[in-house]
N, C-alpha and C positions, 0 to 999 in steps of 0.2 A: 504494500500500500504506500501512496506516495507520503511523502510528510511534506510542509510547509513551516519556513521559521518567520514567528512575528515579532518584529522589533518595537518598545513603545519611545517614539522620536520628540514626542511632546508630553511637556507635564501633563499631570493629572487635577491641578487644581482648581482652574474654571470648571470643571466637567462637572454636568448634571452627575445627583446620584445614580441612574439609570447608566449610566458611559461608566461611571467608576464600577458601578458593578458589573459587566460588561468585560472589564479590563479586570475585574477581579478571578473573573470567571476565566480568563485567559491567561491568568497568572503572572501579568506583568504590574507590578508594584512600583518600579524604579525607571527613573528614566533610563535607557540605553540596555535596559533589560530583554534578553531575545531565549523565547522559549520555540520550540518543537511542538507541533499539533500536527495528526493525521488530518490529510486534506481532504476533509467531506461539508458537504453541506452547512452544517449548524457551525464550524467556524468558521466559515466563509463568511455565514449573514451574521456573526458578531464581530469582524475584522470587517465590515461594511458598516453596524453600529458606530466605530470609531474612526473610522477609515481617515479625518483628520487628525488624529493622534498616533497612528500605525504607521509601519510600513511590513513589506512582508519582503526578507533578504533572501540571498542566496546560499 
């Protein structure tokens, strides 16, 4: 299965509660902080939820 890494490039502290939790749900805490998700659907549409606070590397 393929995986995807998400980088969080932007703070977190203008963000709605909903975007923090979002990013909490995706495990990034810190800025420059980059975790590993299998690439399927439901963290597609939550890496779309913040998509200006993300990026997704290589």
């Amino acid at each position: 299965m393929a995986e995807i890494k998400v980088k969080l490039v932007r703070s977190r502290i203008c963000c709605t509660p909903a975007q923090r939790a979002t990013l909490d749900s995706l495990g990034l805490k810190r800025r420059e902080m980059v975790k590993v998700h299998k690439d399927c659907p439901a963290i597609r549409g939550m890496i779309q939820k913040v998509v200006h606070l993300v990026a997704v590397v290589d």
